[in-house]
C-alpha positions in Angstrom: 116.7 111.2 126.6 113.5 113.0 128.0 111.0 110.9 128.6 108.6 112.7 126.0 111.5 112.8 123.0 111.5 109.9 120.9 114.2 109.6 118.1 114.4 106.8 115.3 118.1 106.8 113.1 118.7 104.6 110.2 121.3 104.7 107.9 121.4 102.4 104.8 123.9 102.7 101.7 123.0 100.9 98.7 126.2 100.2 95.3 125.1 101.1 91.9 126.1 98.7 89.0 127.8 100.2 85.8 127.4 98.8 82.2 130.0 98.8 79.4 129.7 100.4 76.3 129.3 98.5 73.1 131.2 100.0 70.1 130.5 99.6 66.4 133.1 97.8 64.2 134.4 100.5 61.2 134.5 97.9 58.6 130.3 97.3 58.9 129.4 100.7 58.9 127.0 99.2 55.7 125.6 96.6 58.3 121.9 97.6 58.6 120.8 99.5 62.3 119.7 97.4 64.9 115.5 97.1 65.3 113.9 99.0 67.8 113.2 97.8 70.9 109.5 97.1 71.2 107.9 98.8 73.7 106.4 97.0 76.8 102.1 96.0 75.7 99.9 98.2 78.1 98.3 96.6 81.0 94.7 94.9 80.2 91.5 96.8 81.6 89.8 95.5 84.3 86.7 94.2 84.3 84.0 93.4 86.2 84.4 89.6 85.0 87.9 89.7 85.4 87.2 91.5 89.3 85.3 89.0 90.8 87.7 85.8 89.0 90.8 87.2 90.7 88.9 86.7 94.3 90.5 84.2 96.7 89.3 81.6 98.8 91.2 80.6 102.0 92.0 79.1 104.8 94.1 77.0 107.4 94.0 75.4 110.8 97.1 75.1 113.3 97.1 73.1 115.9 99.7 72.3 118.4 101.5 71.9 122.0 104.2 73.1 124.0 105.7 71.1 126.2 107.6 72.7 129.6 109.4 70.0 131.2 109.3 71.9 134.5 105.3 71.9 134.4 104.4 75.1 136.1 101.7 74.7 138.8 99.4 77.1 137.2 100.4 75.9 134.0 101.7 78.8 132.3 104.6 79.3 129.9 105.9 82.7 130.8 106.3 84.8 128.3 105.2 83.2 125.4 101.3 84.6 125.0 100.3 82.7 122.3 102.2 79.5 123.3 101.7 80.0 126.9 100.0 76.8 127.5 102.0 74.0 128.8 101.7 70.6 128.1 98.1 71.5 126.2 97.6 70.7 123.4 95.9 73.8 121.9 93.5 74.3 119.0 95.2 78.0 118.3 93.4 78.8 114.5 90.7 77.7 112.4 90.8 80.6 109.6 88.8 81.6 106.9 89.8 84.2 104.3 88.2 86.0 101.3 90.4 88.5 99.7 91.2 90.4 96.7 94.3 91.7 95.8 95.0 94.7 93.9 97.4 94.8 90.8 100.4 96.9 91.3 100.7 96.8 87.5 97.1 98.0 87.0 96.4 101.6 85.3 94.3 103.8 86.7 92.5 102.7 89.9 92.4 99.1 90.9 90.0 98.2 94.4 90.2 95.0 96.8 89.1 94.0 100.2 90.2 91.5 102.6 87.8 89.7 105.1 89.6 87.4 107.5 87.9 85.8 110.7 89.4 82.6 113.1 88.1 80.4 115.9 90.5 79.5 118.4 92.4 80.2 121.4 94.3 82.8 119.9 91.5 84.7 119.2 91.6 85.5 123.2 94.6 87.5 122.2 93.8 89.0 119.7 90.4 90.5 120.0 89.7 94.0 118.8 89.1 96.0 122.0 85.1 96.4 121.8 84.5 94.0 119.5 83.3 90.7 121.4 86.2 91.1 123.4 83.9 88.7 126.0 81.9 87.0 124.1 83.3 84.1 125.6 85.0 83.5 128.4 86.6 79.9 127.4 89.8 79.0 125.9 88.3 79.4 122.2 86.7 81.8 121.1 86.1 84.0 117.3 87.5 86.7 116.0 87.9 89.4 113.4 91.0 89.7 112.0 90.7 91.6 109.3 87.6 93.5 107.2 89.4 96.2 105.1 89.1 98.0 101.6 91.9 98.5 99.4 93.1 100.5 96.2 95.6 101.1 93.8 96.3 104.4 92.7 98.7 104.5 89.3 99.2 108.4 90.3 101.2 110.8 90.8 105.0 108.3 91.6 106.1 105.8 89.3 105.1 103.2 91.5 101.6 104.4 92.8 100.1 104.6 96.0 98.3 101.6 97.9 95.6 102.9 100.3 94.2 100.3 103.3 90.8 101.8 105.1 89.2 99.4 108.0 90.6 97.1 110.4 93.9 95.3 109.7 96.6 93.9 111.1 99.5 96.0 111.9 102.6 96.1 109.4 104.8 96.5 112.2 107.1 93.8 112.9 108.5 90.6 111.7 106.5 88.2 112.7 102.6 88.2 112.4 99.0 86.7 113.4 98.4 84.3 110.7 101.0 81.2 111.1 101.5 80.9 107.2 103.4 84.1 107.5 105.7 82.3 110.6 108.7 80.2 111.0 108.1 79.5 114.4 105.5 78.1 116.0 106.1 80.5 119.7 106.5 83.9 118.7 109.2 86.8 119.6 108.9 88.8 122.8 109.1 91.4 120.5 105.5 90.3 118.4 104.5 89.7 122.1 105.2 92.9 124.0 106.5 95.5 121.9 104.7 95.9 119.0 100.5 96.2 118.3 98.5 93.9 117.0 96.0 95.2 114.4 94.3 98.4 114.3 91.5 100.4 112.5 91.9 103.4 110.6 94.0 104.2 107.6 97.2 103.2 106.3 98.7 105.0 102.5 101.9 103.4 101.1 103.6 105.9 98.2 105.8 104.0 96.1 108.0 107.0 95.4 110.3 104.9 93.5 111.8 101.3 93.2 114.2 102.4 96.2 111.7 104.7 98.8 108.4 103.5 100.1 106.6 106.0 102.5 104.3 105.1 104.9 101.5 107.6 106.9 97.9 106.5 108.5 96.3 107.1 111.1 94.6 104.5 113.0 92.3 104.6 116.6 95.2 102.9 118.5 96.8 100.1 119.4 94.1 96.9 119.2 91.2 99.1 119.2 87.9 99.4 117.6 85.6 102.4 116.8 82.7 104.1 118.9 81.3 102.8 122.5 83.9 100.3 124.3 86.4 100.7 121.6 88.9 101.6 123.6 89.1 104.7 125.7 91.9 106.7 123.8 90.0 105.7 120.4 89.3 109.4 119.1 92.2 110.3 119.8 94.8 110.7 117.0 97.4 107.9 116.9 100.3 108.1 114.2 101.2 105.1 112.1 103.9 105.9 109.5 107.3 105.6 108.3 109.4 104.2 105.6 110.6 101.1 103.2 114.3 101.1 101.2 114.4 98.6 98.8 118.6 97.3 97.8 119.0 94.3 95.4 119.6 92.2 98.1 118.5 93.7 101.3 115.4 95.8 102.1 114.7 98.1 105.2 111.2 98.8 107.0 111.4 101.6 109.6 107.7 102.3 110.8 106.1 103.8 114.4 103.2 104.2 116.0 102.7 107.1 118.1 99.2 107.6 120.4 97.7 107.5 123.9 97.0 104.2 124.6 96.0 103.8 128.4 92.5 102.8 130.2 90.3 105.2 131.9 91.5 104.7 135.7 94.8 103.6 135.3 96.4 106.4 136.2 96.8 108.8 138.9 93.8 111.1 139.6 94.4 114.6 137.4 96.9 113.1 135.4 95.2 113.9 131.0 95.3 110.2 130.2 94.8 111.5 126.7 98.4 113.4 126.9 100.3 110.1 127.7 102.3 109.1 124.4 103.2 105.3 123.9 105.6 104.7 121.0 105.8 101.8 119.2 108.5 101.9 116.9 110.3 98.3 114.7 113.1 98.0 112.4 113.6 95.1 109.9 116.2 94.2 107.9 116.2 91.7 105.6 119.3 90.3 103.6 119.0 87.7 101.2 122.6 86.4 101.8 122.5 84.4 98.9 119.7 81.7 97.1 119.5 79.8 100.5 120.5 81.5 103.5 117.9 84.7 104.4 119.2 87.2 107.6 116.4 88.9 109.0 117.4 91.6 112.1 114.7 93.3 114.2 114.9 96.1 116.4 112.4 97.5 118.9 111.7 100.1 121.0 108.9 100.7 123.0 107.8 103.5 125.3 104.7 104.7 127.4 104.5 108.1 129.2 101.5 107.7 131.2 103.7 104.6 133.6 107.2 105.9 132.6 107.8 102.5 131.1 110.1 101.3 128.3 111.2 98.3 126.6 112.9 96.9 123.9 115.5 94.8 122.0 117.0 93.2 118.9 116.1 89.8 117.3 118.3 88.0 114.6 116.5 85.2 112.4 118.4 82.9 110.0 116.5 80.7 107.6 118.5 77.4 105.7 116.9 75.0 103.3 118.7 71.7 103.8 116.3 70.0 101.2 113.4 70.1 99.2 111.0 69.4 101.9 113.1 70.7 105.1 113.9 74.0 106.1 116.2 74.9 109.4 115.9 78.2 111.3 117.2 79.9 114.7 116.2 82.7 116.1 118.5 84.7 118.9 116.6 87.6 121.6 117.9 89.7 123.9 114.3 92.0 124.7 114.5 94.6 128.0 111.8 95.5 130.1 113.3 98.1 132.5 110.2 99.1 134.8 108.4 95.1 134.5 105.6 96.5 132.9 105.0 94.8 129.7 106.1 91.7 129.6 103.3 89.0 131.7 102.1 85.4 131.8 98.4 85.3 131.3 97.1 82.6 134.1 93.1 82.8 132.4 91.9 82.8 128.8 90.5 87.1 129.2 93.5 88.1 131.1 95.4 89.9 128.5 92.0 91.5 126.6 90.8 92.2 130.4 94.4 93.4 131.1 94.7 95.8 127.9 91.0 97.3 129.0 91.8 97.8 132.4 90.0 95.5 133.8 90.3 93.0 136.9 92.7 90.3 135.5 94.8 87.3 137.3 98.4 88.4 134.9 101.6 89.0 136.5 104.9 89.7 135.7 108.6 89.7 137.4 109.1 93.3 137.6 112.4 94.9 135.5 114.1 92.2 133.7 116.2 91.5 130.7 114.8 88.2 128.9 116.9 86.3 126.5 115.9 83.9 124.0 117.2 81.1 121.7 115.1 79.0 119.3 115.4 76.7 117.0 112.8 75.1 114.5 112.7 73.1 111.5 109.4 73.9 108.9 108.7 70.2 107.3 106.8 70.3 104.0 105.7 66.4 103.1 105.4 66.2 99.4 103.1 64.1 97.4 100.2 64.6 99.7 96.8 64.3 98.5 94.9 67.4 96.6 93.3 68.5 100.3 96.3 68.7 102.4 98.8 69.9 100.2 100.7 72.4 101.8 100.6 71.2 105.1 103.8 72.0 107.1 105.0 70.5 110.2 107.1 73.2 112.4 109.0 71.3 115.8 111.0 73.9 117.7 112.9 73.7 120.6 113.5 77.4 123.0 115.8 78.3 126.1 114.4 81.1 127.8 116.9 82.9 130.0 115.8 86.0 132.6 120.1 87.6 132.0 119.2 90.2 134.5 116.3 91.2 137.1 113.9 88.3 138.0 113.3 85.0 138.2 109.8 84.4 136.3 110.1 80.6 135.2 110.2 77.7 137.4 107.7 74.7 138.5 106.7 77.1 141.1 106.4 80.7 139.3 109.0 82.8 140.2 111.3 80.3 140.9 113.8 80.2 138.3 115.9 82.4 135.9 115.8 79.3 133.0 113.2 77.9 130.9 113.5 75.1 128.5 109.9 74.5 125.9 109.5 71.9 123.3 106.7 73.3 121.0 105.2 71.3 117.8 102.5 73.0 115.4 100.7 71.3 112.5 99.7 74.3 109.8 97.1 72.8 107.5 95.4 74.7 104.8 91.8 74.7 104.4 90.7 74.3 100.5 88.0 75.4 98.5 
């Protein structure tokens, strides 16, 4: 493969369902014809009234530790990012949300918006690059996660097309920012390393039908902002696109983002920094197996010209309710970084914003290494708890993280050890209005 050719195949097969044929009796040919079927009532106008009633109110906080029974001198899960505290506990979100959907179902043109902000120490992750990206320089901090318009077209396809213009967080991937849409409390190395974050631009999904959702936008990058400090690459076009199949019981999202994503400086003198591609590209499928049991694989690729760097893997989720209140799930990673340029432990609180600008930072790494992991959670949903807490959800989980090839990156002493054992435990609370 050349090491500016990127190629994505997926192949999906989908079996149609066939319906009998009734047939009339010949001795009640008098019986009297069957009543029309009554067609479906038109959707209801919106209104202004009706707008602002369908805006939600929300929020949640998540706190929780991850305990590393070989307690790393500089105290560092490796790998983990967002669970890369050990033995901390760690206020990681206090989120507020106001949002308004739009109604797939609505005719003409339906509008919404989401605004979502947090305080906590994943905000130091997550920053938008130029947008108080050091604000502060402790282990909390705020950020914007989300300030987008949307709309509804009823146009033009059956299912009508959903535009998203501002900043939002990407649709790449399995896992996400906000914990409510988690099983786990650690995330992936793929949600770590291999795909983006959030980004501003555009994003239009085209319902063609009930079976083919196309994606294209066009953002300013990965984790990048508009305008002075937004990211050096940030006028630059960057590709975000690609497609949804939806089966009865199993639906497909192949999307990529294409773009030049590296800091002024980082690479060698004459080399266009602006003609070195990085492609991010994820594959989901998800199989509802049956009522209970939900398969979710992920595959990842990731590439960047500029440091002739690639990476990439599959992760396999399974998800079990063993009662009303309990739900079991595993999750199985092999992820590759074959040049040891992605993956990192983040020492300080601005090392990975610091480290995505190009700045001074204290991060390191364990050069080319394939990292496996295994993990396995339970999400515990008390019932019968009072009006202000209902919802809450309880998510232990225990990991084994395994370097299979390359280097050693765990270890009391960093470096020291190909194995690394975490018990993590998050409380997700929602915050009500």
């Amino acid at each position: 493969m050349s090491h500016r050719f990127w190629t994505l195949l997926s192949t999906a097969a989908a079996a149609s369902l066939l319906a009998g044929a009734a047939f009339a009796d010949d001795q009640a040919s008098t019986a009297a014809p069957a009543a029309p079927a009554v067609a479906p009532a038109p959707p209801a106008p919106v209104t202004l009234d009706s707008w602002v009633s369908s805006i939600k109110f929300s929020g949640h906080v998540e706190v929780g530790a991850t305990m590393n029974p070989q307690s790393p001198q500089n105290g560092v899960n490796f790998g983990h990012v967002f669970t890369g505290r050990s033995n901390q506990v760690d206020l990681n979100q206090v989120a507020l949300t106001i949002e308004r959907d739009t109604d797939p179902k609505a005719s003409g043109i339906d509008f919404g918006f989401k605004l979502q902000g947090m305080y906590g120490s994943d905000s130091q992750i997550t920053h938008f690059i130029g947008e108080g990206d050091h604000s502060s320089s402790s282990r909390n901090a705020f950020d914007l996660v989300e300030a987008n318009l949307t709309a509804h077209l009823a146009y033009f396809t059956p299912g009508g097309i959903d535009v998203k213009v501002g900043q939002f967080s990407t649709p790449l991937g399995n896992e996400v920012i906000d914990p409510t849409g988690n099983f786990f409390y650690s995330k992936s190395y793929i949600f770590n390393f291999g795909i983006p974050l959030k980004h501003t631009g555009i994003l239009v999904t085209t319902h063609v039908n009930s079976l083919l959702d196309v994606y294209t936008g066009y953002t300013t990058g990965v984790n990048t902002s508009l305008g002075s400090g937004g990211g050096y690459n940030d006028g630059q076009f960057h590709f975000l696109g690609g497609i949804g199949l939806n089966f009865k019981n199993v639906t497909v999202l192949a999307l990529t983002h294409i773009g030049p994503e590296n800091p002024a400086g980082s690479l060698p003198e004459g080399v266009n920094i602006h003609d070195q591609m990085r492609y991010l590209t994820d594959v989901l499928v998800t199989w509802h197996v049956n009522d209970k049991l939900t398969s979710v694989t992920e595959l990842n690729y990731i590439r960047d010209d500029g440091f002739d760097a690639s990476g990439g893997g599959v992760a396999e989720y399974l998800t079990y309710p063993i009662s009303p209140i309990v739900t079991a799930g595993f999750r199985a990673e092999v992820w590759r970084d074959a040049q040891g340029f992605f993956v990192a432990g983040f020492p300080h609180n601005l090392d990975f914003i610091n480290l995505e600008m190009g700045l001074p930072n204290s991060a390191y790494g364990a050069g080319p290494t394939t990292y496996g992991a295994l993990t396995f959670g339970l999400n515990i949903k008390p019932s019968h708890l009072p009006k202000m807490i209902d919802g809450l959800t309880i998510r232990p989980e225990i990991r084994y993280d395994r370097a299979l090839a390359g280097g050693s990156p765990f270890g009391d002493i960093p470096g020291s050890d190909k194995n690394q054992v975490t018990i993590g435990i998050d409380i997700v609370a929602p915050i009500t209005f």
